[in-house]
mmJSON file of the N, C-alpha and C atoms, coordinates in Angstrom:
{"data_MODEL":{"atom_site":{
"group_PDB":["ATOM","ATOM","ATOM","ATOM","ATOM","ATOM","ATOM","ATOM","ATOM","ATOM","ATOM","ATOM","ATOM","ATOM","ATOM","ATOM","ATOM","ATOM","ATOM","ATOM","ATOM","ATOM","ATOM","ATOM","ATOM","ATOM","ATOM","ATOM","ATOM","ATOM","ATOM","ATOM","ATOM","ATOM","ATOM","ATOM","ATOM","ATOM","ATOM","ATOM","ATOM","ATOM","ATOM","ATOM","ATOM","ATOM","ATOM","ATOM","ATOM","ATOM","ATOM","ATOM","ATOM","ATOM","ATOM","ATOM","ATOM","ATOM","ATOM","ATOM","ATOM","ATOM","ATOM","ATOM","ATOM","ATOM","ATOM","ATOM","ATOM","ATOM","ATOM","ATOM","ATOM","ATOM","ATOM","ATOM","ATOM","ATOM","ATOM","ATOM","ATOM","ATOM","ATOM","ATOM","ATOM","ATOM","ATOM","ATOM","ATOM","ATOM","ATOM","ATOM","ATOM","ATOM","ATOM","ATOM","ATOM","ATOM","ATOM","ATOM","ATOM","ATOM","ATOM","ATOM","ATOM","ATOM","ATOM","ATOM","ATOM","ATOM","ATOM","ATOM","ATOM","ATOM","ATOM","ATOM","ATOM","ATOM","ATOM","ATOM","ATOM","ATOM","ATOM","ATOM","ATOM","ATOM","ATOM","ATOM","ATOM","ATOM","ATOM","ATOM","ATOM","ATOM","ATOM","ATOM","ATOM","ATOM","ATOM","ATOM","ATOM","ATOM","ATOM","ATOM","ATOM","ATOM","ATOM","ATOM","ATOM","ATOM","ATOM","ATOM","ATOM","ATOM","ATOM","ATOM","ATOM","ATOM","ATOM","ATOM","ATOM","ATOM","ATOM","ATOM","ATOM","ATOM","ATOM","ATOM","ATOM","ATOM","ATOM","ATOM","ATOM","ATOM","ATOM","ATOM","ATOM","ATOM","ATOM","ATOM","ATOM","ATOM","ATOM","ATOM","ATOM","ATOM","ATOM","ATOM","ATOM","ATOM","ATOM","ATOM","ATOM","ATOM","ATOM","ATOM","ATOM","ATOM","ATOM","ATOM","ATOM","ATOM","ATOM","ATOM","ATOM","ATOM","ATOM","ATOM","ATOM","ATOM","ATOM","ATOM","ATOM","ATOM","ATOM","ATOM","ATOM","ATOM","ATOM","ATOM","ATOM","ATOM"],
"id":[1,2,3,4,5,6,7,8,9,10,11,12,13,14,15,16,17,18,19,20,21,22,23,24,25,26,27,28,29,30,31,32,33,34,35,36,37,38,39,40,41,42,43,44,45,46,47,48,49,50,51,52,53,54,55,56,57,58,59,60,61,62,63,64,65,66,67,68,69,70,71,72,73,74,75,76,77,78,79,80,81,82,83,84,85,86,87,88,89,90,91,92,93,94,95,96,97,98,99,100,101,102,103,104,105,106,107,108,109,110,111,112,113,114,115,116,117,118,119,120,121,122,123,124,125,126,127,128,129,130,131,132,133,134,135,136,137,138,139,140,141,142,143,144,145,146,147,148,149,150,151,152,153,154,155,156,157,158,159,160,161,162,163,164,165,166,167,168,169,170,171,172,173,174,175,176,177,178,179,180,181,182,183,184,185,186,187,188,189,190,191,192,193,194,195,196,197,198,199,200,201,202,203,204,205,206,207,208,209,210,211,212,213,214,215,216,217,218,219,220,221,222],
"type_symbol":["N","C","C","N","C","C","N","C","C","N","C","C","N","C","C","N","C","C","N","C","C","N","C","C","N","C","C","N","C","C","N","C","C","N","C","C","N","C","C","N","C","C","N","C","C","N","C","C","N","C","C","N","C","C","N","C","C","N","C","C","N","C","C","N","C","C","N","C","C","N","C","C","N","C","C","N","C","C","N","C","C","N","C","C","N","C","C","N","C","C","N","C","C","N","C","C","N","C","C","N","C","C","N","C","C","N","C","C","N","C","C","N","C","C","N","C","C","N","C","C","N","C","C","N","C","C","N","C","C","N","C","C","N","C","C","N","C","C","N","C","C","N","C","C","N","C","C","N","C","C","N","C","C","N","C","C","N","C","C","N","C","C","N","C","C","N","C","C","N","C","C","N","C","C","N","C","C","N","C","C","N","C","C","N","C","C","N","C","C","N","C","C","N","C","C","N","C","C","N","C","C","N","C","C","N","C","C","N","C","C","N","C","C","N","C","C","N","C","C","N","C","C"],
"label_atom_id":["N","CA","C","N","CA","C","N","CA","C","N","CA","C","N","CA","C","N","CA","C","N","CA","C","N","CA","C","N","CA","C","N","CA","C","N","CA","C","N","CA","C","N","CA","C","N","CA","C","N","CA","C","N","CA","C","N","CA","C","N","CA","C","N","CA","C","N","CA","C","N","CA","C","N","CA","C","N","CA","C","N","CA","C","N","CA","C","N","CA","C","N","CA","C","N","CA","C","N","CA","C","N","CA","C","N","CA","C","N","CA","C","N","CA","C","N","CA","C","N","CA","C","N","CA","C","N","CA","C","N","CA","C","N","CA","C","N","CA","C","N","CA","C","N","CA","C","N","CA","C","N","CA","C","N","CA","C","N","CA","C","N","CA","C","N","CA","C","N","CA","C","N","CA","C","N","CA","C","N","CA","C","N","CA","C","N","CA","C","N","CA","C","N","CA","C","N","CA","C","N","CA","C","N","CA","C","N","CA","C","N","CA","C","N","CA","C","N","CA","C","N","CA","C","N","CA","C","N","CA","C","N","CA","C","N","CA","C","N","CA","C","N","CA","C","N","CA","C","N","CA","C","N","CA","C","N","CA","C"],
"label_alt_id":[null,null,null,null,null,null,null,null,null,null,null,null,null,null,null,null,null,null,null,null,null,null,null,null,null,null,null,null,null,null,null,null,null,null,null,null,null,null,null,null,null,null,null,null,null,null,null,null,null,null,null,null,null,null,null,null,null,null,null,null,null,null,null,null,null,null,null,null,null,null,null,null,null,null,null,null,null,null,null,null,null,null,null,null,null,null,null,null,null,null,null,null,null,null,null,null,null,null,null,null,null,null,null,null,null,null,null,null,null,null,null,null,null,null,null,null,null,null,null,null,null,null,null,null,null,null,null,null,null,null,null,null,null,null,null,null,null,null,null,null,null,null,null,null,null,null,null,null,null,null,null,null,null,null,null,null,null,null,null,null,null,null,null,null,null,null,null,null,null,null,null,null,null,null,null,null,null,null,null,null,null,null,null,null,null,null,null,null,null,null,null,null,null,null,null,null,null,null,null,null,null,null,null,null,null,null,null,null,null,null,null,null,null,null,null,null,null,null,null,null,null,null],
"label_comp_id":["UNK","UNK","UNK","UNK","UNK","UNK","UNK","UNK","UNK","UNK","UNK","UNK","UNK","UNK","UNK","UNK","UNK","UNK","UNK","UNK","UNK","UNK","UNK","UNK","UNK","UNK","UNK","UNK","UNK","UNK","UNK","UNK","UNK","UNK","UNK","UNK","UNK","UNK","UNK","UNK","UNK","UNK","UNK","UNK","UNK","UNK","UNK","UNK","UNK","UNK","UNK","UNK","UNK","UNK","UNK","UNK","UNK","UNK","UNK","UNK","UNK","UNK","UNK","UNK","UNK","UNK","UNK","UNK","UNK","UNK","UNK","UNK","UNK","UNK","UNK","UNK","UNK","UNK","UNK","UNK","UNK","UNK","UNK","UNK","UNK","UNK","UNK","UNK","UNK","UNK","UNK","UNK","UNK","UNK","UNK","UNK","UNK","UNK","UNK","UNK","UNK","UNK","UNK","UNK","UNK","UNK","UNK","UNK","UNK","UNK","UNK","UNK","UNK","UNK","UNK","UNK","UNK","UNK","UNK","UNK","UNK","UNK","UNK","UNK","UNK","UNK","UNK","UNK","UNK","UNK","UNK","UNK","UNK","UNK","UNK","UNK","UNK","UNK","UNK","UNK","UNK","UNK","UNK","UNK","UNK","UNK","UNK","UNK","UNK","UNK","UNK","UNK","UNK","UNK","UNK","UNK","UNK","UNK","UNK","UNK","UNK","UNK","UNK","UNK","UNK","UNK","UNK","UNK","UNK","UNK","UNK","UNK","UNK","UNK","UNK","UNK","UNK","UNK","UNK","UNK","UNK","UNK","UNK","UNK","UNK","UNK","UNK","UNK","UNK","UNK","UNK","UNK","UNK","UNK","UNK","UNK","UNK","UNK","UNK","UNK","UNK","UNK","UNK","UNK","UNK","UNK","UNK","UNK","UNK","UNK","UNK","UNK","UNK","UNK","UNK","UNK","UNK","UNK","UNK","UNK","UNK","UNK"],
"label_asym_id":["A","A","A","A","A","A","A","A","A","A","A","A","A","A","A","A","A","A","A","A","A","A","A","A","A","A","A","A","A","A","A","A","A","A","A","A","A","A","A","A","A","A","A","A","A","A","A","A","A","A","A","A","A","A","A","A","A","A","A","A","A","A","A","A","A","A","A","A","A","A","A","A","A","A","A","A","A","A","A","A","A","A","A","A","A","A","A","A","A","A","A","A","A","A","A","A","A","A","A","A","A","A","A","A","A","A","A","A","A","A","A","A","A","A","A","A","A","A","A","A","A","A","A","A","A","A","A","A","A","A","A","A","A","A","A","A","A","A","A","A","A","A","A","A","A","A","A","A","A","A","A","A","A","A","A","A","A","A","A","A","A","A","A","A","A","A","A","A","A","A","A","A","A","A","A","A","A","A","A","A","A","A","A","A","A","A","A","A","A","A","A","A","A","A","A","A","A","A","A","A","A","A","A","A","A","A","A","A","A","A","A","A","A","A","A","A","A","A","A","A","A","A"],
"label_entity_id":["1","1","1","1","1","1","1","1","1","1","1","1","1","1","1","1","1","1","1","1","1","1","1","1","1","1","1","1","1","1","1","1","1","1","1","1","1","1","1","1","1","1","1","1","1","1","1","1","1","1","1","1","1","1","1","1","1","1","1","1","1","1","1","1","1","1","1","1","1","1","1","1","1","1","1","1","1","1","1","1","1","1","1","1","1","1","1","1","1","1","1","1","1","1","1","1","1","1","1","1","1","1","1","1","1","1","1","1","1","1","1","1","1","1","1","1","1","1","1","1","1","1","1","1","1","1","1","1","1","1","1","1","1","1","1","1","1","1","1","1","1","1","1","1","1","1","1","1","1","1","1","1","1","1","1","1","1","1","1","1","1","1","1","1","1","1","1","1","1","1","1","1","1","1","1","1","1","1","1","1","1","1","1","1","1","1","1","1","1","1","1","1","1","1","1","1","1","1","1","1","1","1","1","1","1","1","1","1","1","1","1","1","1","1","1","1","1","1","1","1","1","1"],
"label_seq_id":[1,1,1,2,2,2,3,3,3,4,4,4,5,5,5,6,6,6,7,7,7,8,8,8,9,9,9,10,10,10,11,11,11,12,12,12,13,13,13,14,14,14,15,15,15,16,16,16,17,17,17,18,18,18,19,19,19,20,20,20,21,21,21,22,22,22,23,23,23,24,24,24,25,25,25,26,26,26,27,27,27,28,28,28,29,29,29,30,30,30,31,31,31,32,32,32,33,33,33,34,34,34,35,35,35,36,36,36,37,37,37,38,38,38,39,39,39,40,40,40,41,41,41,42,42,42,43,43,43,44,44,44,45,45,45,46,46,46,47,47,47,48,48,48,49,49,49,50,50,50,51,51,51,52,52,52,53,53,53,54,54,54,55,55,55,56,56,56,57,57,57,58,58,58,59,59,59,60,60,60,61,61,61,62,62,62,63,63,63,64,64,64,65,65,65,66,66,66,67,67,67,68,68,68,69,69,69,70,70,70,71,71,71,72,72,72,73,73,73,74,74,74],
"pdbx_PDB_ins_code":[null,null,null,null,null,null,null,null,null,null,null,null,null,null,null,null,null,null,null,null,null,null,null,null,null,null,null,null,null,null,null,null,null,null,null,null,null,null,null,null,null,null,null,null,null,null,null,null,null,null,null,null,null,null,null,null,null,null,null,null,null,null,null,null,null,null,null,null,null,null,null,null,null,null,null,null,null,null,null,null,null,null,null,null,null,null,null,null,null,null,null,null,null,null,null,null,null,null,null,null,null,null,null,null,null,null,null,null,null,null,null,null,null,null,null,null,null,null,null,null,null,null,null,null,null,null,null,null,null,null,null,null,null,null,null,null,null,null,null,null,null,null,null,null,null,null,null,null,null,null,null,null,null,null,null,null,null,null,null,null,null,null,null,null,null,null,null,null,null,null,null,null,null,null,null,null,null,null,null,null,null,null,null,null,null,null,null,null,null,null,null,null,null,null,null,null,null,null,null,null,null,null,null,null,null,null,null,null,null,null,null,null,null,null,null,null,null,null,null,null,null,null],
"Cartn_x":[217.889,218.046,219.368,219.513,221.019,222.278,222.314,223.588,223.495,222.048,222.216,222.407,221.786,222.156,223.813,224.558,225.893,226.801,226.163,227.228,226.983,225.807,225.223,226.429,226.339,227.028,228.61,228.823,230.205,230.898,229.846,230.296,230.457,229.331,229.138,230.397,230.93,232.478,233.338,233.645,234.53,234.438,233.149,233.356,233.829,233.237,233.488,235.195,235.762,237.103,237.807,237.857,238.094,238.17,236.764,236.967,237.394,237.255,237.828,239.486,240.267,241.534,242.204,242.381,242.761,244.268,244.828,246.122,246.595,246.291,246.726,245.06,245.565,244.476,244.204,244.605,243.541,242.535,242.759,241.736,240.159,240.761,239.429,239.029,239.542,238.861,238.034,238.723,238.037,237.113,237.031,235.911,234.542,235.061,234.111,233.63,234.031,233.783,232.664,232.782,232.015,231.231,230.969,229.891,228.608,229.25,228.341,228.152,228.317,227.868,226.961,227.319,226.435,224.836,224.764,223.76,222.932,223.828,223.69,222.587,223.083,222.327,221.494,221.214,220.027,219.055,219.414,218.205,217.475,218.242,217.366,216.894,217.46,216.261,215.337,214.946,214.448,213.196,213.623,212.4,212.017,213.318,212.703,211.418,211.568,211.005,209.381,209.142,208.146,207.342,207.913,207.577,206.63,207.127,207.185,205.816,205.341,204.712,203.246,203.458,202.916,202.05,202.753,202.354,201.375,201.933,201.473,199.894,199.906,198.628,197.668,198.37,197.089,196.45,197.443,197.014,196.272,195.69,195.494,194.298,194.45,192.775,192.21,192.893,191.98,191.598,192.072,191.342,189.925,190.085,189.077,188.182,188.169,187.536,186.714,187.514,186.598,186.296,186.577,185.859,184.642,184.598,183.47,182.341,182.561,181.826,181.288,182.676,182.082,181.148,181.055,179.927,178.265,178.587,176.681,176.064,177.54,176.872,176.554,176.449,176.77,175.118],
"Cartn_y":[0.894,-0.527,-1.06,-0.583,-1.272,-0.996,0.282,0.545,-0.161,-0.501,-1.044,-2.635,-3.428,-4.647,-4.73,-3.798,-3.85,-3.722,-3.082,-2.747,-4.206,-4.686,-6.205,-7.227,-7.028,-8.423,-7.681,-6.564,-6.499,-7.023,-6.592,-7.396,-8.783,-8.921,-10.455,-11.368,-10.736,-10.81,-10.974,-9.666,-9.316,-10.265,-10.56,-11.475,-12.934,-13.246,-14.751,-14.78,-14.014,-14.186,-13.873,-13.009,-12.875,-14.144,-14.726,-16.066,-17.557,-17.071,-18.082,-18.502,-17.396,-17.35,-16.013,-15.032,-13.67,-13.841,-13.93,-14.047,-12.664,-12.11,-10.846,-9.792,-8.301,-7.299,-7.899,-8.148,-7.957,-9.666,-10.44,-11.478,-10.642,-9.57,-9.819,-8.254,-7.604,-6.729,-7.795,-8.917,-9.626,-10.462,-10.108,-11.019,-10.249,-9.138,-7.91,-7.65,-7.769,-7.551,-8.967,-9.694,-11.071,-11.52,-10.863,-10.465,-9.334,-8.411,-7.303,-7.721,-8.448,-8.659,-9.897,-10.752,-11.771,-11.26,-10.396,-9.625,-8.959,-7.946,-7.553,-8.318,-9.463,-9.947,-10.84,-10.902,-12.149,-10.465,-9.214,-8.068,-8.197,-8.55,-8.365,-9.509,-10.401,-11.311,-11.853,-11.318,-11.059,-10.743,-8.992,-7.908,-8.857,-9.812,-10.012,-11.157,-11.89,-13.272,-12.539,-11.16,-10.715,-10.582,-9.748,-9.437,-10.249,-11.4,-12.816,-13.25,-13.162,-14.268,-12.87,-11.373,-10.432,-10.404,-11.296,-11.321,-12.961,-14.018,-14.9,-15.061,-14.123,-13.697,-13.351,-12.213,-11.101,-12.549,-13.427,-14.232,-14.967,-15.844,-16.361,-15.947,-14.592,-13.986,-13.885,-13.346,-13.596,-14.094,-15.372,-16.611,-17.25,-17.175,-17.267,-16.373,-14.978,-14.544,-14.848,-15.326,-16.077,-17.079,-17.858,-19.12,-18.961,-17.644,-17.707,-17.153,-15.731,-15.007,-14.97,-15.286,-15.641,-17.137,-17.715,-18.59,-18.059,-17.298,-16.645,-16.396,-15.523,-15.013,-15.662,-17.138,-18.234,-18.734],
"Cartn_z":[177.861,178.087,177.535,176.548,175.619,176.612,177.315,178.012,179.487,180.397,180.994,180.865,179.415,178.982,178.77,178.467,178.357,180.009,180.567,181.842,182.799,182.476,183.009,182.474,181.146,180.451,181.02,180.537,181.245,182.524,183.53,184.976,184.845,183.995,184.247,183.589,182.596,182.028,182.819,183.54,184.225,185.665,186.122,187.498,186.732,186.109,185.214,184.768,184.593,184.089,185.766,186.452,187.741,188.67,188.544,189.491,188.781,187.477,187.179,187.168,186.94,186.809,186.509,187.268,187.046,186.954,185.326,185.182,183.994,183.54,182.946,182.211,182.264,182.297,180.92,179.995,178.7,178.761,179.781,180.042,180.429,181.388,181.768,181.01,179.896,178.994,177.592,177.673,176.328,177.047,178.616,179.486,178.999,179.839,179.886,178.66,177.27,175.961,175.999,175.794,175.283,176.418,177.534,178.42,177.769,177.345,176.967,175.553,174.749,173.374,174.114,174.433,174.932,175.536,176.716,177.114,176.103,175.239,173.746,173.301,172.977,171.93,172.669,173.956,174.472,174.885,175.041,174.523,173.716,172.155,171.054,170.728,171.382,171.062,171.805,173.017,173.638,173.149,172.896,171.501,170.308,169.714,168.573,169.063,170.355,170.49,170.739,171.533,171.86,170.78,169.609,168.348,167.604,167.435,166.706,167.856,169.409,170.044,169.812,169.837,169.252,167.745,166.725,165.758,165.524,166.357,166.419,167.156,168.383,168.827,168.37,166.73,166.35,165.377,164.642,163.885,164.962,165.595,166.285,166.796,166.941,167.39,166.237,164.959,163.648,163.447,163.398,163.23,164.218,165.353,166.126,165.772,165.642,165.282,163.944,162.909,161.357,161.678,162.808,163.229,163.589,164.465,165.689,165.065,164.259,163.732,162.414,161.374,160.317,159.921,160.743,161.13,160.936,161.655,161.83,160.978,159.741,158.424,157.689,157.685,156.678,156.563],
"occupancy":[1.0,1.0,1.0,1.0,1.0,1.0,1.0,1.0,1.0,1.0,1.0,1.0,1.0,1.0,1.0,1.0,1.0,1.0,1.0,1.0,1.0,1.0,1.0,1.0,1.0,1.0,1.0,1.0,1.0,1.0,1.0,1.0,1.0,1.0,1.0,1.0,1.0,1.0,1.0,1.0,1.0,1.0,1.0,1.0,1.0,1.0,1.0,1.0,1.0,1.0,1.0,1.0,1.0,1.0,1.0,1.0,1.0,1.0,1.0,1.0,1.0,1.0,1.0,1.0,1.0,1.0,1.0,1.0,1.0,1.0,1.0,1.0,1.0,1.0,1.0,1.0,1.0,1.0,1.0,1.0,1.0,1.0,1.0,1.0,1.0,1.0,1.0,1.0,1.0,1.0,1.0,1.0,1.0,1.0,1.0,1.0,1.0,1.0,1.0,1.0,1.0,1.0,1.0,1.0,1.0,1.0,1.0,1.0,1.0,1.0,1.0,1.0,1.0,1.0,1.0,1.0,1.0,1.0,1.0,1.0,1.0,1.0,1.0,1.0,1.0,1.0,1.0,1.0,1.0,1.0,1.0,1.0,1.0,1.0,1.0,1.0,1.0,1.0,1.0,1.0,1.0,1.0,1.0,1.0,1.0,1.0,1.0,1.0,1.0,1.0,1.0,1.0,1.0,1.0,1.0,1.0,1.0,1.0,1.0,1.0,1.0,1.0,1.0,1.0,1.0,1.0,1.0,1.0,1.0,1.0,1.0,1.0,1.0,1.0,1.0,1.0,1.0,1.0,1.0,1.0,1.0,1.0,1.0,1.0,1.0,1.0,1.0,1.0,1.0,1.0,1.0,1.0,1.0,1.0,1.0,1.0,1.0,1.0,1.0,1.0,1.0,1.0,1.0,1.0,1.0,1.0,1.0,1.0,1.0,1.0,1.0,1.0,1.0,1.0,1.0,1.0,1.0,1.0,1.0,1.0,1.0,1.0],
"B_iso_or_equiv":[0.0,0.0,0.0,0.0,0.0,0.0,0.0,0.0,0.0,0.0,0.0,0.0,0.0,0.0,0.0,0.0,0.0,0.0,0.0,0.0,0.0,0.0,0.0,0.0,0.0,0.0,0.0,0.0,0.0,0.0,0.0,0.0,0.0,0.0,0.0,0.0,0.0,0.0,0.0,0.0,0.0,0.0,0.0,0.0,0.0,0.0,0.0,0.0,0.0,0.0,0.0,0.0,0.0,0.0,0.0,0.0,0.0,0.0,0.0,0.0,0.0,0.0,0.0,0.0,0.0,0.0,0.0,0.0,0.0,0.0,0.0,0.0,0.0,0.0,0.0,0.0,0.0,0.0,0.0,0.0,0.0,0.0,0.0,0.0,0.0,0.0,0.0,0.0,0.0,0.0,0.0,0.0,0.0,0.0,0.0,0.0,0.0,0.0,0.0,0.0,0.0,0.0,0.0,0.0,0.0,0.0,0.0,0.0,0.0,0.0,0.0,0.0,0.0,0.0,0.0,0.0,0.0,0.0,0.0,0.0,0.0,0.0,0.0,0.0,0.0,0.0,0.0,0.0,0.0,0.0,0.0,0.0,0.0,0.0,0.0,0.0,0.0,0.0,0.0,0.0,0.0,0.0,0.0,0.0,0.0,0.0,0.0,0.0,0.0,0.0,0.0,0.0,0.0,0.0,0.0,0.0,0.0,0.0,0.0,0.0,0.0,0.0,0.0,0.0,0.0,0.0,0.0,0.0,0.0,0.0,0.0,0.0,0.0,0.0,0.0,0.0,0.0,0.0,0.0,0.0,0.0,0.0,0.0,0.0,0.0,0.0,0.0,0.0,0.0,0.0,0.0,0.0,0.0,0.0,0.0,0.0,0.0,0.0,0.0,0.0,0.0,0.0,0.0,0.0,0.0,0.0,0.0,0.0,0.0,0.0,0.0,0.0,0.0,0.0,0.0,0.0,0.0,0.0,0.0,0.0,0.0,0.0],
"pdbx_formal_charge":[null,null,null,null,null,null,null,null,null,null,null,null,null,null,null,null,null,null,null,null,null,null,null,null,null,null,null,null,null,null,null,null,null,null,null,null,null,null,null,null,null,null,null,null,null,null,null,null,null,null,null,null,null,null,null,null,null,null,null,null,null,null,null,null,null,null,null,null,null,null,null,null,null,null,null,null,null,null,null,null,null,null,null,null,null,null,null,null,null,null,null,null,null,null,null,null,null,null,null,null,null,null,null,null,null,null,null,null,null,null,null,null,null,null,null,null,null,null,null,null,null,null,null,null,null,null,null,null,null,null,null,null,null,null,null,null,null,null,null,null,null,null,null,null,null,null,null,null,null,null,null,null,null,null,null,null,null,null,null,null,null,null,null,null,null,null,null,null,null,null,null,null,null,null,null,null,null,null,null,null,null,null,null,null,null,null,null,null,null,null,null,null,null,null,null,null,null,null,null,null,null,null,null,null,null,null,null,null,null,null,null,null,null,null,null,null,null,null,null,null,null,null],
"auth_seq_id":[1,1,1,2,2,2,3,3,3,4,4,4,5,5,5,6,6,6,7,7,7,8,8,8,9,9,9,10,10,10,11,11,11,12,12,12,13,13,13,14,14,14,15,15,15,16,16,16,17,17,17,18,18,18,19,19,19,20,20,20,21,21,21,22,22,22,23,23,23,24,24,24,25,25,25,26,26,26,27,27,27,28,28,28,29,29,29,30,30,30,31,31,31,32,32,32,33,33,33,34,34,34,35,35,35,36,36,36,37,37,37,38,38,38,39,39,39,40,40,40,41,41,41,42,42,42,43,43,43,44,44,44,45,45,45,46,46,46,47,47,47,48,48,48,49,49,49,50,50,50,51,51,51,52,52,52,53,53,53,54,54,54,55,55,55,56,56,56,57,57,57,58,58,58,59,59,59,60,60,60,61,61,61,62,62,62,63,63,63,64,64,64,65,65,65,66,66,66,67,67,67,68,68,68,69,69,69,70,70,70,71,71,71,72,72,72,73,73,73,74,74,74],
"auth_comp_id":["UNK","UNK","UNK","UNK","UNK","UNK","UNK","UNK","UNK","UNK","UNK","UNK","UNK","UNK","UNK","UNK","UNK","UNK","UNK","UNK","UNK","UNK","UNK","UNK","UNK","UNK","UNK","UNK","UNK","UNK","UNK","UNK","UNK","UNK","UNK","UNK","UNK","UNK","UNK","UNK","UNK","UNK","UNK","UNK","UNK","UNK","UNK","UNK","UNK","UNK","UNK","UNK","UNK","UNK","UNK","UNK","UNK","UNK","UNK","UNK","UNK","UNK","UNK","UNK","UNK","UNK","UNK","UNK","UNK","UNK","UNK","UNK","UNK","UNK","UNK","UNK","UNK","UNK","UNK","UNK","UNK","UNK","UNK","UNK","UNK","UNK","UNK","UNK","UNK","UNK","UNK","UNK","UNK","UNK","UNK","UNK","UNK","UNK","UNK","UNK","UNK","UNK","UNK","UNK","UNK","UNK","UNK","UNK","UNK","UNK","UNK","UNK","UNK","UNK","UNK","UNK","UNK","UNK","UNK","UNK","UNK","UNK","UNK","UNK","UNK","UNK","UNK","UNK","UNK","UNK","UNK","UNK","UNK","UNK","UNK","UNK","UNK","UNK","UNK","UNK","UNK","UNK","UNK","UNK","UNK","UNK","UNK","UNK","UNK","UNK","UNK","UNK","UNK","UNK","UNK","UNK","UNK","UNK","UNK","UNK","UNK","UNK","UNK","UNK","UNK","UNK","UNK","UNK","UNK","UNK","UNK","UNK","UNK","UNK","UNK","UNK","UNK","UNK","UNK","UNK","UNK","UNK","UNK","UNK","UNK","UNK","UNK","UNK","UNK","UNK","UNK","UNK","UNK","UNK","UNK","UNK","UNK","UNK","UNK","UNK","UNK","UNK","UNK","UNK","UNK","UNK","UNK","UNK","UNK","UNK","UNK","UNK","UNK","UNK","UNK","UNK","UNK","UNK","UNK","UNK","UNK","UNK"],
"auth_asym_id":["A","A","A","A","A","A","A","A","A","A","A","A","A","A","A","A","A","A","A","A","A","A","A","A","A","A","A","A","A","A","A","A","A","A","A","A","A","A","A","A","A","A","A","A","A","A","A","A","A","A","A","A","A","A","A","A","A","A","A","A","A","A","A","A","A","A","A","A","A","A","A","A","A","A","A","A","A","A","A","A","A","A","A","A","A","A","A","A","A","A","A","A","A","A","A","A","A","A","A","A","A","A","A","A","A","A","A","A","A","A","A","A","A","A","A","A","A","A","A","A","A","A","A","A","A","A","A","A","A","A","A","A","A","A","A","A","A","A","A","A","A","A","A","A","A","A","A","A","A","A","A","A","A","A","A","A","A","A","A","A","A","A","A","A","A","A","A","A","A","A","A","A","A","A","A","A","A","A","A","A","A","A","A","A","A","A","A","A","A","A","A","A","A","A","A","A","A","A","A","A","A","A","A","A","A","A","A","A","A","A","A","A","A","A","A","A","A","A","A","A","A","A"],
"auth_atom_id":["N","CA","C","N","CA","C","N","CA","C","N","CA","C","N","CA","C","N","CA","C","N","CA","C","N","CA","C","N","CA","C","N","CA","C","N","CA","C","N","CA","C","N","CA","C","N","CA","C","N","CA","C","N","CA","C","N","CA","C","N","CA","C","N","CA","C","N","CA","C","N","CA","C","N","CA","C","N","CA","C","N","CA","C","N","CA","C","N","CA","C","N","CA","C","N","CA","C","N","CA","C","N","CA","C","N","CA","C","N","CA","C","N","CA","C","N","CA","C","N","CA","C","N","CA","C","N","CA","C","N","CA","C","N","CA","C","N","CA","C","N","CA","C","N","CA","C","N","CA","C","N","CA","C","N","CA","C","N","CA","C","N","CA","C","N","CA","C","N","CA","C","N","CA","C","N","CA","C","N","CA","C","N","CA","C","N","CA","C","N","CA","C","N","CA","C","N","CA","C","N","CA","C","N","CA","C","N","CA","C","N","CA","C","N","CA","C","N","CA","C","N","CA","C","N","CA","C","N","CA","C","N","CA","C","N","CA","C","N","CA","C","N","CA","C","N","CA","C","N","CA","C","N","CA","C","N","CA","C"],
"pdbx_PDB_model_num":[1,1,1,1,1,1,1,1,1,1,1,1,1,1,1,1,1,1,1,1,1,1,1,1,1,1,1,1,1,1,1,1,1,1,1,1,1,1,1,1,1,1,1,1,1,1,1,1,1,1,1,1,1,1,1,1,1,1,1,1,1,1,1,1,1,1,1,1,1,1,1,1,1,1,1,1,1,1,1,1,1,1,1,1,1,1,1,1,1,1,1,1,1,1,1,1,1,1,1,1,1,1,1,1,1,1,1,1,1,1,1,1,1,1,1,1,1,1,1,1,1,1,1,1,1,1,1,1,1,1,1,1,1,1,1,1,1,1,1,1,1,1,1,1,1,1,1,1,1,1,1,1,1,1,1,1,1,1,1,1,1,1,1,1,1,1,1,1,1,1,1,1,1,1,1,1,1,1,1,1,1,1,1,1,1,1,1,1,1,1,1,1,1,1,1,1,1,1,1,1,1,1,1,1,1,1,1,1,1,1,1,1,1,1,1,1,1,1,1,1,1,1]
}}}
C-alpha cells in the first residue's frame, strides 16, 4: 500500500504542477515530492483514524454489554 500511496501522490504532484504552470524540471520534482508525502500521510491516517473508531467500538460494546447484562445479576 505505501508504494502504491506514493506513486498516487506523485502523479498527483506531477499533474498539479504540469497544469498549473510547467516552467522548469525541479517544479515539478518538488511537485511530485509533496504529492507523495501528502498521500503518505492521508494513508496513515487513514490506519490511524480506523484504529481509534476500532477501539471506540470495543469500548462501546463493553459498555452495552455492563448495561445490558450486568443488570440481571443485580
Amino acid at each position: 500500500m505505501p508504494v502504491t500511496a506514493t506513486m498516487v501522490g506523485a502523479v498527483l504532484g506531477l499533474g498539479t504542477q504540469m497544469y498549473s504552470n510547467a516552467l522548469h524540471p525541479w517544479e515539478h520534482v518538488l511537485g511530485m515530492g509533496l504529492g507523495a508525502v501528502f498521500v503518505n500521510q492521508l494513508v496513515k491516517w487513514d490506519a490511524q483514524l480506523q484504529v481509534d473508531l476500532d477501539k471506540m467500538l470495543d469500548k462501546a460494546k463493553a459498555a452495552n454489554e455492563r448495561r445490558y447484562f450486568d443488570e440481571d445479576e443485580d
